[in-house]
C-alpha positions as CSV (number, residue, x, y, z in Angstrom):
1,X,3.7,-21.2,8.3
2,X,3.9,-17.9,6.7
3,X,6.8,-18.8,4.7
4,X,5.2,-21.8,3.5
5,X,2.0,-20.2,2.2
6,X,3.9,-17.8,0.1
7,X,5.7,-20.3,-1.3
8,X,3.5,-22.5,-2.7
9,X,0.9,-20.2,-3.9
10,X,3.9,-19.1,-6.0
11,X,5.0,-22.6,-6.8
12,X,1.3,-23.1,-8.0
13,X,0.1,-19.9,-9.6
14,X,-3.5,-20.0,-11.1
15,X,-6.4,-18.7,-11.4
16,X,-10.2,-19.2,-10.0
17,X,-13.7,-18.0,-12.3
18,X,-17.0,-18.9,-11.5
19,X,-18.0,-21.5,-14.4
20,X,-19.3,-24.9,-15.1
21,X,-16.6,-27.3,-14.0
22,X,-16.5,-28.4,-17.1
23,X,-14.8,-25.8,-18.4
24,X,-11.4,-26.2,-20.2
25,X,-9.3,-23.9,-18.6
26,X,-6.0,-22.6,-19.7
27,X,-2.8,-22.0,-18.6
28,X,-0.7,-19.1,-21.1
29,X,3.0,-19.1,-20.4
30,X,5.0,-16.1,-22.1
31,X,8.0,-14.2,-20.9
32,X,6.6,-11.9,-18.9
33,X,3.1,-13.2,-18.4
34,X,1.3,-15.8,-16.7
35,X,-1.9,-15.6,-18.0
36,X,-5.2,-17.8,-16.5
37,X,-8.7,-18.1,-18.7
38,X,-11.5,-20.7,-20.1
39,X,-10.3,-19.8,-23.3
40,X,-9.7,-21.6,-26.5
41,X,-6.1,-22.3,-26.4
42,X,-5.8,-20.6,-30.0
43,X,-7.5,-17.5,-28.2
44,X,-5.5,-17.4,-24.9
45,X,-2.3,-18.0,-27.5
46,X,-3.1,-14.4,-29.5
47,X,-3.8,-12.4,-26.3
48,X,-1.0,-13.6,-24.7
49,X,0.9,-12.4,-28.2
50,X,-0.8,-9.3,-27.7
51,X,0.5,-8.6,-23.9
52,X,4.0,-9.6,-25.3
53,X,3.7,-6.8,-28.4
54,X,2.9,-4.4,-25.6
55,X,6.0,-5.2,-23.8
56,X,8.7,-5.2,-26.7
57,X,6.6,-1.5,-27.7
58,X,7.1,-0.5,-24.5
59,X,10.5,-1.3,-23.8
60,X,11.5,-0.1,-27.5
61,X,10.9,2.6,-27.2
62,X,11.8,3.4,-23.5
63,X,15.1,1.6,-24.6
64,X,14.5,-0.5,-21.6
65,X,16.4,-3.9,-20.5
66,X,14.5,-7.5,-21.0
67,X,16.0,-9.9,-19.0
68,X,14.6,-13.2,-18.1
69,X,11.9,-13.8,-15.6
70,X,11.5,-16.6,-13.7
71,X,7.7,-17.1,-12.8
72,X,7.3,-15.5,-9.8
73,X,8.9,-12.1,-11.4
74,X,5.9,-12.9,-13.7
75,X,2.5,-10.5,-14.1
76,X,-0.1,-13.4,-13.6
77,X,-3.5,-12.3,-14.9
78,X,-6.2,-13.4,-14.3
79,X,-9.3,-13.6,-17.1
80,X,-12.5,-13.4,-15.7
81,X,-15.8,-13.7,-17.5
82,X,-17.4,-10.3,-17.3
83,X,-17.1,-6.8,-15.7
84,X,-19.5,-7.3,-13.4
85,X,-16.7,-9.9,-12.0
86,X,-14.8,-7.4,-11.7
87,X,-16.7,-5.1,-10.1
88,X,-17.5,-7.4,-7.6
89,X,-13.3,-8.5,-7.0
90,X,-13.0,-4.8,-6.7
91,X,-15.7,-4.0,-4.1
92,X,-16.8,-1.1,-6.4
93,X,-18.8,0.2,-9.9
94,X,-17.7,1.2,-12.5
95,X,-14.4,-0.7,-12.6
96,X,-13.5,-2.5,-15.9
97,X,-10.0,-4.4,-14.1
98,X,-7.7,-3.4,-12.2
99,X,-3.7,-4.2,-11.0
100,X,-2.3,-5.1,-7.7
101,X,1.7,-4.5,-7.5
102,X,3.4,-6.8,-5.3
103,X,6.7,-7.6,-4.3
104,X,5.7,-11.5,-3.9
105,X,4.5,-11.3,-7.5
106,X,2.0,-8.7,-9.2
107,X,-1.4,-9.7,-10.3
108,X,-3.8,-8.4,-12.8
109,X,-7.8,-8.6,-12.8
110,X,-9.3,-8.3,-16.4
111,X,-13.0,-9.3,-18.1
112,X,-12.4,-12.4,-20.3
113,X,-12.7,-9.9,-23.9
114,X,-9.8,-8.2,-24.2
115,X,-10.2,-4.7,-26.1
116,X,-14.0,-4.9,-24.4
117,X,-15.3,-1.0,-24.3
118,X,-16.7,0.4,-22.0
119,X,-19.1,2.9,-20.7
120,X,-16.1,5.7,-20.5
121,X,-15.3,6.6,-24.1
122,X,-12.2,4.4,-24.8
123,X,-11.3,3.9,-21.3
124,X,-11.6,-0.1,-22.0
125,X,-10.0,-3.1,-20.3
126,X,-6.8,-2.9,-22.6
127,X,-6.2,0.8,-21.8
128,X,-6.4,0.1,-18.1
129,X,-4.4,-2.7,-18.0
130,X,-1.6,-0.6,-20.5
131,X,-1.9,2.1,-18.4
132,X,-0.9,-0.4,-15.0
133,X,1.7,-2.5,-16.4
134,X,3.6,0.8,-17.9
135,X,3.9,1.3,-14.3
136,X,4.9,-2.0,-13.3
137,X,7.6,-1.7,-16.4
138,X,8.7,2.0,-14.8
139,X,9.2,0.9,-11.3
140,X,11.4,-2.5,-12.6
141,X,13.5,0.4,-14.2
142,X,13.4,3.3,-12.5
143,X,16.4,4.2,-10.2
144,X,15.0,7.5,-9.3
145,X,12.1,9.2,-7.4
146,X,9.7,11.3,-10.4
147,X,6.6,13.6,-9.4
148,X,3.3,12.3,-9.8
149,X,2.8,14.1,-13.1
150,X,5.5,12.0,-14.5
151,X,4.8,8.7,-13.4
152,X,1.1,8.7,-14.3
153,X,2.3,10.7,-17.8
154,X,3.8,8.0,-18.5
155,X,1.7,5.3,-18.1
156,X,-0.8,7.3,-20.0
157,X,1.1,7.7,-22.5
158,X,1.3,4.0,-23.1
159,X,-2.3,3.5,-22.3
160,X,-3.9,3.9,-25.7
161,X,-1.4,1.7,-27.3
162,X,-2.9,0.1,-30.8
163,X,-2.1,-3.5,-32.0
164,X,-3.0,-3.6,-35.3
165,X,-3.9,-6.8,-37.1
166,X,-0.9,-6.3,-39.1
167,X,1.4,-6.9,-36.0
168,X,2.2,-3.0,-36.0
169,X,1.7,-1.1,-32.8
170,X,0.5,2.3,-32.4
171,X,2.2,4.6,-29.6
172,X,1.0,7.7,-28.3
173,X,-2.9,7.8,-29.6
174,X,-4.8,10.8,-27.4
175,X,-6.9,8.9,-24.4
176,X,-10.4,10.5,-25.6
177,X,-11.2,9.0,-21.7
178,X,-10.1,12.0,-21.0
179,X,-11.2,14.7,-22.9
180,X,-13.1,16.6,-20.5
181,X,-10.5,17.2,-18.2
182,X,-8.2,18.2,-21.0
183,X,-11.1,20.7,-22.6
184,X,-13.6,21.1,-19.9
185,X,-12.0,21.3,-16.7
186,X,-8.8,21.8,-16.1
187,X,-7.9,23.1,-12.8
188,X,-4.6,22.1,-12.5
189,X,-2.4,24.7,-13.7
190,X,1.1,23.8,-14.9
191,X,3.0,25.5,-12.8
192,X,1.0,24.0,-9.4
193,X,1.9,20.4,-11.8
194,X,5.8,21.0,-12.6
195,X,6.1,21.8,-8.7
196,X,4.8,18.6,-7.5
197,X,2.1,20.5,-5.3
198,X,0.7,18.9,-2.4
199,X,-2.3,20.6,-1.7
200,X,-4.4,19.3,-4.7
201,X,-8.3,18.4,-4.8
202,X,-9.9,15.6,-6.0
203,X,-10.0,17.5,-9.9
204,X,-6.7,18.7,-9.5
205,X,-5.7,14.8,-9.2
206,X,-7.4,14.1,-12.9
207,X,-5.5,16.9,-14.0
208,X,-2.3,14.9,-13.0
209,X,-3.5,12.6,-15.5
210,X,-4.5,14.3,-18.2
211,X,-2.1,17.0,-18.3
212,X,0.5,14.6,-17.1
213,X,-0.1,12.9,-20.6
214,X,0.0,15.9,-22.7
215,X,3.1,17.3,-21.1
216,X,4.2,13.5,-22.0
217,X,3.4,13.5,-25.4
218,X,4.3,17.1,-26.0
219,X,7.9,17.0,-24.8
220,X,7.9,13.8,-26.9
221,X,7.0,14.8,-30.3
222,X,8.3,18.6,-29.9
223,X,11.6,18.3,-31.4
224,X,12.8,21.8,-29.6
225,X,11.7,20.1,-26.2
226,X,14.3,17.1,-27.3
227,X,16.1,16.0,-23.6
228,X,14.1,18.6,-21.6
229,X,12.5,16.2,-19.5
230,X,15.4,14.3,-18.6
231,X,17.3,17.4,-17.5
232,X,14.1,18.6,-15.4
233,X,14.2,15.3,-13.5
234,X,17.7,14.8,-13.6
235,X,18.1,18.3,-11.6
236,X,15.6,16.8,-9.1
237,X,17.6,14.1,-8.1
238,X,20.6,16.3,-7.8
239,X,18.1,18.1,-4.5
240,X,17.0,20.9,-7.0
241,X,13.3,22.1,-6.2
242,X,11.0,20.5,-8.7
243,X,9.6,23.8,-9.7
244,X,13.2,25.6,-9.9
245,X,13.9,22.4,-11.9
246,X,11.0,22.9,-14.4
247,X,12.2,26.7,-15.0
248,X,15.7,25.3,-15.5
249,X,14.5,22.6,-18.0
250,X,11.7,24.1,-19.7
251,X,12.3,28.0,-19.7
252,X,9.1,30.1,-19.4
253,X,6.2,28.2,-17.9
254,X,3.4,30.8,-19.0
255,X,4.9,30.4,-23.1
256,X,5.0,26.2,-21.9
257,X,1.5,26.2,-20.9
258,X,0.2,28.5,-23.5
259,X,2.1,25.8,-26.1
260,X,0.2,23.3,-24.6
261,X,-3.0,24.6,-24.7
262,X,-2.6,25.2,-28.5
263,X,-1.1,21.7,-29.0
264,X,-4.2,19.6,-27.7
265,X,-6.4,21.8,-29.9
266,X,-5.0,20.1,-33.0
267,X,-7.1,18.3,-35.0
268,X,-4.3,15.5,-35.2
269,X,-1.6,15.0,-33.0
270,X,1.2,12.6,-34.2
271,X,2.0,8.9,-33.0
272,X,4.8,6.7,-33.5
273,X,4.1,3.3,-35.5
274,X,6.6,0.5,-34.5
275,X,6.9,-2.7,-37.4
276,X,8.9,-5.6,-36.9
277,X,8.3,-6.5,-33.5
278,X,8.3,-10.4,-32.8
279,X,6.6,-12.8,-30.7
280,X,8.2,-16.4,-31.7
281,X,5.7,-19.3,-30.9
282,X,7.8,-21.0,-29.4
283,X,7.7,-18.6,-26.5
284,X,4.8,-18.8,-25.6
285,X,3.3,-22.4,-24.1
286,X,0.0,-23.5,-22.8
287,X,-1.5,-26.0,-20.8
288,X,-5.2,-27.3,-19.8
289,X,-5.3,-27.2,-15.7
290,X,-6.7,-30.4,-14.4
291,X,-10.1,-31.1,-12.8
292,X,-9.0,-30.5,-9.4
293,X,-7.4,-26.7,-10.2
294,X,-10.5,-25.7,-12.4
295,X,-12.6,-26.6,-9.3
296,X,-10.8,-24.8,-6.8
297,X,-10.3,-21.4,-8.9
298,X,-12.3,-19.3,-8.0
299,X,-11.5,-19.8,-4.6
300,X,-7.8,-19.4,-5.4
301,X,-8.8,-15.9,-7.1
302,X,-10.5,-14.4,-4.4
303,X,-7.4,-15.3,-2.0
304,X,-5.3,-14.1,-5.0
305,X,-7.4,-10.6,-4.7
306,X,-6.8,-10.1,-1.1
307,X,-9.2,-11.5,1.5
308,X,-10.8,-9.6,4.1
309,X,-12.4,-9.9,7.5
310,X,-15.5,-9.7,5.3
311,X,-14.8,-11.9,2.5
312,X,-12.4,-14.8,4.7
313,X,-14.8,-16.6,6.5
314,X,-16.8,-17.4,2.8
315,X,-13.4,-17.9,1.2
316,X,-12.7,-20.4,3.7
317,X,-15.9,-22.3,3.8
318,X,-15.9,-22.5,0.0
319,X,-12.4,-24.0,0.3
320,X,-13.1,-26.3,2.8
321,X,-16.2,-27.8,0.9
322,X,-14.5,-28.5,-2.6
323,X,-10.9,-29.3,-0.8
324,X,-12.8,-33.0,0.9
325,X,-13.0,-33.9,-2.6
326,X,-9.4,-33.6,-3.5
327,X,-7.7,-34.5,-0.2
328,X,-4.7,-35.8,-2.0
329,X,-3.9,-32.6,-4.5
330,X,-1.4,-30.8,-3.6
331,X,-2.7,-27.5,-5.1
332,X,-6.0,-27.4,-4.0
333,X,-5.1,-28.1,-0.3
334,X,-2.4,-25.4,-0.4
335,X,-6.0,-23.2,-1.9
336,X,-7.2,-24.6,1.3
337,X,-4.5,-23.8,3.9
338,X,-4.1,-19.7,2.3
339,X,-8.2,-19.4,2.5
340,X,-7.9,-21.0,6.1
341,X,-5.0,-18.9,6.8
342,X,-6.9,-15.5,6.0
343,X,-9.4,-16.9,8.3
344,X,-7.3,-16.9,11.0
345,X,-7.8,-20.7,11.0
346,X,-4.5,-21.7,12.0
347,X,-4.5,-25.2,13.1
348,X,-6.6,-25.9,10.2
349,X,-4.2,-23.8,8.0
350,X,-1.6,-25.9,9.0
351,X,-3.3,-29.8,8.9
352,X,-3.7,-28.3,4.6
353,X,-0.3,-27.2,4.1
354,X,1.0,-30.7,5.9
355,X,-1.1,-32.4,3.6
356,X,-0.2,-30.2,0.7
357,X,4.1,-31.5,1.7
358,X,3.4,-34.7,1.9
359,X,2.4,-34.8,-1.7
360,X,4.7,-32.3,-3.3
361,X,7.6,-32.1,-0.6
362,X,9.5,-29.2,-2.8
363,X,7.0,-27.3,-2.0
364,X,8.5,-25.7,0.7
365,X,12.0,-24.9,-1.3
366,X,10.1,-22.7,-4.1
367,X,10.8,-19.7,-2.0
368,X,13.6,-21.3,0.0
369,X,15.1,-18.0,2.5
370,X,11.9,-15.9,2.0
371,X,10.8,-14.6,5.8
């Protein structure tokens, strides 16, 4: 049963808002996206142009591989039509989307605007989801364990990328989201940082951010730090202490953090600007989802966000009440049998996913081995 459910959710990825069931939903294909809105197809098309710019920036300039994805290697996202949508998928305030990583396929949560501001400076939806899929993009390519300073420097980095109308793309821009840790309050000192320190409070943790990104950007742009942090976290995989390894790498840590203190103080701090980067059209396909999927959606997105012995129980009786309409589509009763799953419903479960086979037998093959 298990096996089943996994494999056709995958075999029928989508996506669930609450709108009038009229609405003309979308489905964006691209290389590395599978992207679900009420859009205008011409406006799903661009921001599913936009995702792809991100990725070929991305992997430019990390000299990264691009192989091809099948679908469930995918990032589906899901386009929903305000923050406050959001909020409410995430349980919590003050949450403008959010990323779920998962070896069965990763998922994304954004408001339906994309480039949307926020309350939190220039902490929009963009910068978040920039800021999640560099990670997503590190772990696909990363053979080695980094400190936390690293890994969250890095998606930083990336986080305030800039796609220009001209179809350039901006690398590197300062996150003003977080100036105050940077200027204001900056407990984390370098040293306690490099060392991967354990014992950190809940400000030290920003500092892992913000600092992370500095450190980042400075070892980037500082010619006479050229291949410094390679060597600090290549001696880390060789069993070196992390701190031992930032003395190795980077010399004097008091002359490092003074240099970094001076650095963010400049009035302008450089980027790199990347032109030429393609998105053919023809890579990039669309299709409107029928009646039936655009019913069930948001059901299918609240399963999709993780249901819980709170939420199930609604999940399921949703479900159930739009799935007697459809009794014959395979998707929506394969909606059906996950909500009923999470609800512990098992025989019910089961009756769904039996009806779900008998119309789309291949069903069970789309993960074929998976246990």
């Amino acid at each position: 049963m298990r096996v089943f459910l996994r494999a056709a959710v995958a075999a029928f990825v989508s996506m669930a808002i609450a709108a009038p069931a009229s609405a003309a939903w979308q489905e964006a294909r691209s290389p590395h996206f599978l992207i679900y809105a009420d859009e205008p197809a011409d406006e799903l098309r661009a921001y599913a142009k936009r995702l792809e710019l991100f990725d070929q920036a991305v992997r430019t300039v990390r000299k990264m591989s691009d192989p091809a994805l099948d679908d469930p290697d995918k990032v589906t996202i899901f386009v929903v039509p305000t923050i406050a949508h959001i909020e409410r998928l995430a349980g919590a305030s003050g949450v403008a989307g959010f990323y779920i990583p998962r070896v069965s396929g990763s998922v994304a949560f954004v408001p339906r605007r994309a480039g949307m501001k926020g309350d939190d400076l220039d902490l929009d939806p963009d910068a978040i989801f920039f800021h999640e899929y560099s990670h997503h993009l590190q772990l696909q390519s990363a053979d080695v364990a980094v400190p936390p300073w690293v890994r969250e420097g890095f998606a930083e980095f990336f986080a305030r990328t800039d796609l220009r109308p001209d179809g350039s793309v901006v690398i590197g821009i300062p996150p003003a989201y977080r100036s105050w840790s940077l200027f204001e309050h900056n407990s984390l000192s370098l040293r306690s940082m490099l060392g991967a320190d354990t014992h950190l409070n809940e400000s030290d943790f920003e500092g892992i951010y913000s600092r992370g990104w500095l450190l980042t950007h400075y070892l980037t742009f500082n010619p006479a730090r050229k291949g410094q942090l390679d060597q600090y976290i290549a001696a880390i995989q060789q069993g070196v202490p992390p701190l031992t390894a930032a003395q190795r790498a980077f010399g004097d840590l008091v002359a490092l953090s003074n240099e970094l203190d001076g650095y963010v103080r400049n009035k302008k701090l450089p980027s790199l600007v990347l032109t030429g980067l393609k998105v053919p059209p023809s890579t990039i396909s669309l299709r409107q989802l029928s009646p039936a999927e655009a019913d069930i959606m948001w059901v299918h997105i609240r399963s999709e966000r993780g249901a819980t012995h709170k939420t199930a129980d609604d999940i399921a009786s949703d479900a159930r009440s739009i799935a007697a309409k459809y009794p014959d589509d395979p998707f929506v009763q394969t909606c059906l049998a996950q909500a009923e799953y999470d609800a512990k419903n098992y025989p019910a479960a089961e009756a769904a996913a039996d009806r779900a086979l008998t119309k789309d037998p291949a069903l069970i093959s789309a993960r074929e081995g998976e246990g």
